[in-house]
MARMIKOL-726597 format. One record per residue: x, y, z of N, C-alpha, C in turn. Coordinates in steps of 0.001 Angstrom, whole numbers, padded with zeros to 6 digits, always signed. Each point is the difference from the previous one (the first is absolute). Layout:
XYZXYZXYZ...
//
This chain:
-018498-006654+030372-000369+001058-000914-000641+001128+000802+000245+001298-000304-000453+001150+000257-001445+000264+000041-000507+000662+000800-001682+000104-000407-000448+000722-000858+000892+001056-000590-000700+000353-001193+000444-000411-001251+000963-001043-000019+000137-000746-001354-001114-001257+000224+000006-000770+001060-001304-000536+000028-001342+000501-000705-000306+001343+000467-001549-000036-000284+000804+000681-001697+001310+000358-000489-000567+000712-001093-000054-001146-001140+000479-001455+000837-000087-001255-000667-001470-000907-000387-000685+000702+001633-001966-000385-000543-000514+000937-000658+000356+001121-000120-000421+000866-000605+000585-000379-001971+000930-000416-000237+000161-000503-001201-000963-001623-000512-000152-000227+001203-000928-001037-000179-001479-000357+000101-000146+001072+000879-001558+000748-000154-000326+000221-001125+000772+000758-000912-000228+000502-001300-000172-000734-000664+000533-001571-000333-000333-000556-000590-000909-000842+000091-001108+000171+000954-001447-000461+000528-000989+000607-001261-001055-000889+000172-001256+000542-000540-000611+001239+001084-000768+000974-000605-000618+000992+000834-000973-000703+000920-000451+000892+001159-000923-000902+000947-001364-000337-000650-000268-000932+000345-001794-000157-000790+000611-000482-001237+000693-000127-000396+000404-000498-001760+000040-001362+000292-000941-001050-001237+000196-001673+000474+001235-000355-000955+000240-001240+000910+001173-000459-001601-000650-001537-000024+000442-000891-001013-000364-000783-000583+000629-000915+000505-000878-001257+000568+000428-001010+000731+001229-000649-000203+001648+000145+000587+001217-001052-000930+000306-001209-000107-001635-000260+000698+000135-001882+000153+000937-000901+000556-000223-000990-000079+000987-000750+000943+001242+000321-000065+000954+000221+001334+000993+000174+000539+001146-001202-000785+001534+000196-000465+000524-000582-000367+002031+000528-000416-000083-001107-000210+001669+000563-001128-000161+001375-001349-000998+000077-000275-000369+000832-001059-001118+000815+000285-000248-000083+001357-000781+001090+000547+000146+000243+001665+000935+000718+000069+000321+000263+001794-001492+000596+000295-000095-000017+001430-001379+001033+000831+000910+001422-000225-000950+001093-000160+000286+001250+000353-000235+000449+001450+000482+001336-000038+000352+000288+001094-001096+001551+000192-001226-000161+000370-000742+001673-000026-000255+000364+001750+000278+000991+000097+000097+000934+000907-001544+000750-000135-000238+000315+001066-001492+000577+000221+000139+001422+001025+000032+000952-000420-000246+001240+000483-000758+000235+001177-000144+000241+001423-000809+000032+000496-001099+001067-000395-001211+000045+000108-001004+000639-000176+000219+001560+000805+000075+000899-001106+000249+001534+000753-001634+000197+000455+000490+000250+001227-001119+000843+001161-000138+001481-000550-000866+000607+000257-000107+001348+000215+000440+000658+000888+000256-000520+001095+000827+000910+001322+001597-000381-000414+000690-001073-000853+001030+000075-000548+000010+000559-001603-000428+000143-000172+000131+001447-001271+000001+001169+000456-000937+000351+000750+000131+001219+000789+001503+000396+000663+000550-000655+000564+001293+000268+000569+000750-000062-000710+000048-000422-001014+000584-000312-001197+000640+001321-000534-001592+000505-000650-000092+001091-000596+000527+001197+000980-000540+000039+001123+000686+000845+000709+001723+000342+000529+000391-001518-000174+000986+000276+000159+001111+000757-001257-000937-000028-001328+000830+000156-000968+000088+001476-000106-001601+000720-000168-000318+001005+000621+001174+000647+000577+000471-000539+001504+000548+000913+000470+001778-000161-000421-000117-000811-001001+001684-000011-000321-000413+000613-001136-000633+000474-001014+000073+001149-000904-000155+001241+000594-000801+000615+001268+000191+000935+000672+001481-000039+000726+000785-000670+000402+001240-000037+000353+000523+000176-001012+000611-000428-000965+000387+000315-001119+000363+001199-000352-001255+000224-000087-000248+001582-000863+000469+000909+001134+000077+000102+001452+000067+000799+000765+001707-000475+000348+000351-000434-000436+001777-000940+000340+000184+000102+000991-001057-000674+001311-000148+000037+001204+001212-001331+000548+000995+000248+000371+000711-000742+000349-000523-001748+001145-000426+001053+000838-000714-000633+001544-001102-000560-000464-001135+000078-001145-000800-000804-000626+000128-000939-000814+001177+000187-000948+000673-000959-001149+000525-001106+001219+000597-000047+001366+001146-000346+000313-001303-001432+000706-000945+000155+000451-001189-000448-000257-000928-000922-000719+000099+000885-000939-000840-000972-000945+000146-000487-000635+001688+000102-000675+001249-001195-000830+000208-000784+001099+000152-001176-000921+000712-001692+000817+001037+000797+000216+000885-001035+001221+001811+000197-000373+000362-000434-001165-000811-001160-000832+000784-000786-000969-000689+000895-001381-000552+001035-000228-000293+000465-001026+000690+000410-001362-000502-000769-001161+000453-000180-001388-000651+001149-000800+000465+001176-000212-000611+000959-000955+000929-000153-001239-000836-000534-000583+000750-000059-002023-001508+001063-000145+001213+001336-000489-000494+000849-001683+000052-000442-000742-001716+000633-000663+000105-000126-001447+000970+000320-001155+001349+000905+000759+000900+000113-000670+001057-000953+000155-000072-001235+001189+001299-000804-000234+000440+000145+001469+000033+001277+000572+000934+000757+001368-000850-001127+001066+001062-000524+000552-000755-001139+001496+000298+001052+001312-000498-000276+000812+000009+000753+001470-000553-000979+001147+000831+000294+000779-000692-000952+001482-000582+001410+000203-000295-000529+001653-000749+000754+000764+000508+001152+000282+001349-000030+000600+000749+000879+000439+000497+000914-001494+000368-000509-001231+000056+000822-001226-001348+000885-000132-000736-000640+000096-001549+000614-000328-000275+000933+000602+000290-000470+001280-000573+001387+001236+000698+000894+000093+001183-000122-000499+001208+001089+000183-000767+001209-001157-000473-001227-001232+000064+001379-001725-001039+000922+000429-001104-001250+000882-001183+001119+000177+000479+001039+001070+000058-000458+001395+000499+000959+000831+000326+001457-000391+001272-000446-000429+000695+001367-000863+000078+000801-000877-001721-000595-000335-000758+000870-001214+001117-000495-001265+000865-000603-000121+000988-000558-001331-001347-000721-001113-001055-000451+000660-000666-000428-000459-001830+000620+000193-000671+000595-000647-000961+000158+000507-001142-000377-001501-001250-000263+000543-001002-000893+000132-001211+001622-000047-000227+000578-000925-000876+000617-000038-001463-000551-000260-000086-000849-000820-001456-000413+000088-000142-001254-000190-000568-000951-000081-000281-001356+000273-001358-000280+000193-000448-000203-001275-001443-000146-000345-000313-001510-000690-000566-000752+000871-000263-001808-000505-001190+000516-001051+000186-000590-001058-000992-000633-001076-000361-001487+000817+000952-000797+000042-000904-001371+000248+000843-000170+000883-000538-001175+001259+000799-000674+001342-001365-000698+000236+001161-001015+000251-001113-001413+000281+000709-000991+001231-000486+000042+000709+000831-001111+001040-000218-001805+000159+000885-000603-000133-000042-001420-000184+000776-000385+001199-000656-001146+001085+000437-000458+001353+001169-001375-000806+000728+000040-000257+000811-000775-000359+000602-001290+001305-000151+000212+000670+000659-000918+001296-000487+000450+001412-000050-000405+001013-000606+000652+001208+001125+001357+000415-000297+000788+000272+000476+001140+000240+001071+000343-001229-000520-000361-000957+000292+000602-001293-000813+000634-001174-000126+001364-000825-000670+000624-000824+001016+000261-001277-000415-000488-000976+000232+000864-000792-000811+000955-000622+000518+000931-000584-000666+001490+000076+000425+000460-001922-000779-000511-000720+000067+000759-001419-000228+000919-000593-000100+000666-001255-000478+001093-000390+000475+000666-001042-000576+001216-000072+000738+001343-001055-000098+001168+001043+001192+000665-000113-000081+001761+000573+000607+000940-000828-000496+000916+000143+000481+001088-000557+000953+000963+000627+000982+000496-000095+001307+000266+001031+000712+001129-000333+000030+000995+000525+000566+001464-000408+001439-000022+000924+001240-000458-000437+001199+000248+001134+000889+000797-000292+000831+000551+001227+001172+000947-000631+001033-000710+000884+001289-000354-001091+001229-000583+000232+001147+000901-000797+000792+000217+000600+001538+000461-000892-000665+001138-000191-000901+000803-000257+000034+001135-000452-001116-000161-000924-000555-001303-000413-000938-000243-001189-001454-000251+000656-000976+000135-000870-001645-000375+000327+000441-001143-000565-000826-000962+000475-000270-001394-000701-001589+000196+000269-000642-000160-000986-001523-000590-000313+000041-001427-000384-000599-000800+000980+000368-001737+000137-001534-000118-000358-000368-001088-001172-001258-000684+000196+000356-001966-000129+000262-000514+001239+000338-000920+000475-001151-001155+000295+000576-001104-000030-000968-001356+000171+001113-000366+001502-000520-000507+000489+001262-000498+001506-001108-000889+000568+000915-000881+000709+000203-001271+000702+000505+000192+001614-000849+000048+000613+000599+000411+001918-000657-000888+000309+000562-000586+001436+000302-000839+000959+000017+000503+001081-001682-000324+000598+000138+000411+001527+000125-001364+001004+000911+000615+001133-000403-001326+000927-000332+000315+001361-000251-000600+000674-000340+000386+001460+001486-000887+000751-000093+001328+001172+001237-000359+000208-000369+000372+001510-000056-000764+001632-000199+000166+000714-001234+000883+000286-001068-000764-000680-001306+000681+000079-000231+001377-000473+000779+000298-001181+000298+001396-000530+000071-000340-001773-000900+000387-000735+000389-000105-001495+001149+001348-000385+001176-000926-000282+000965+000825-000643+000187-000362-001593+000900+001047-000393+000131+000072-001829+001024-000594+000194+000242-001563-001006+001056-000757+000025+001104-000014-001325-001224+000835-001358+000856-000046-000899-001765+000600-001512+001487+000439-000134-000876+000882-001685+000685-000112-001405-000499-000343-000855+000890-000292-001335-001578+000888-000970+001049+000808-001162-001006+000617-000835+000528+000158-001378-000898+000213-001309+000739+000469-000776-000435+000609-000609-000045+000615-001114-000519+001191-000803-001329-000789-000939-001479+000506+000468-001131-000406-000799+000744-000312-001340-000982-000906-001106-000343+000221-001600-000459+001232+000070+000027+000572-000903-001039+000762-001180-000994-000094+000121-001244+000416-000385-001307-000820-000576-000123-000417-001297-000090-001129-000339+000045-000574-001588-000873+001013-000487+000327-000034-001450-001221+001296-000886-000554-000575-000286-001116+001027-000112-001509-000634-000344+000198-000494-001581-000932-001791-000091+000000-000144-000822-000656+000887-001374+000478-000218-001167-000596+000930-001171-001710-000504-000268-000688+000379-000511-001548-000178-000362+000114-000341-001231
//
């Protein structure tokens, strides 16, 4: 198996973990009607690995926005999975091409929330909401997005391995009085 169907296989199975610090309730003796589970333990994020973290993301939204070819070429994996919130998939080489050539541009990119989770050793996942001003085809898109990225370190280098997003809820209305 491939390495990024691997991790996008712990990553489906991560999900179905309790959050960290959350207890669960003893399943008692082991049996025919009760297999052992299987929990995975996050290593403990450092502060000098958040920091690089963050920085590295940092400078792939400044790449981005600047459709710096020689920086994208960088700070994307080779194996990079970009799913839009509209559906459109892109490797690396799709991606870097839209930005490059301005086909795609990235005017503003403003996080509401990002939170980083050490999922595996030289693995992050990277959550959140942003707010996203783009111009494609000729159109503005105003994106307010929830997304799912995947950083990994890759020869002592955190690269972007993969991003999936989709269009926020609403805010429920306020209940009546």
């Amino acid at each position: 198996m491939k390495p990024l169907p691997r991790l996008l296989s712990l990553l489906a199975l991560v999900s179905t973990l309790p959050c960290a610090g959350a207890t669960a309730p003893d399943p008692g003796p082991r049996g025919p009607g009760n297999p052992a589970r299987l929990v995975l333990l996050a290593p403990p994020a450092s502060d000098q690995l958040l920091a690089a973290v963050t920085a590295a993301d940092d400078e792939r939204v400044a790449a981005t926005k600047a459709g710096d070819r020689a920086r994208l070429e960088e700070i994307f994996s080779d194996e990079l999975h970009y799913a839009h919130s509209s559906g459109h998939l892109d490797t690396k080489a799709s991606y870097i091409d839209a930005l490059a050539s301005h086909r795609s541009v990235y005017e503003t990119y403003d996080y509401r929330e990002r939170h980083f989770l050490p999922a595996a050793p030289g693995v992050v996942l990277m959550t959140g909401r942003v707010l996203i001003r783009a111009r494609s085809g000729g159109e503005v898109h105003d994106l307010d997005l929830n997304f799912l990225a995947v950083w990994r370190e890759e020869n002592g280098r955190w690269r972007f391995l993969a991003w999936q997003s989709c269009a926020a809820a609403p805010p429920a209305p306020a209940a009546a009085k």
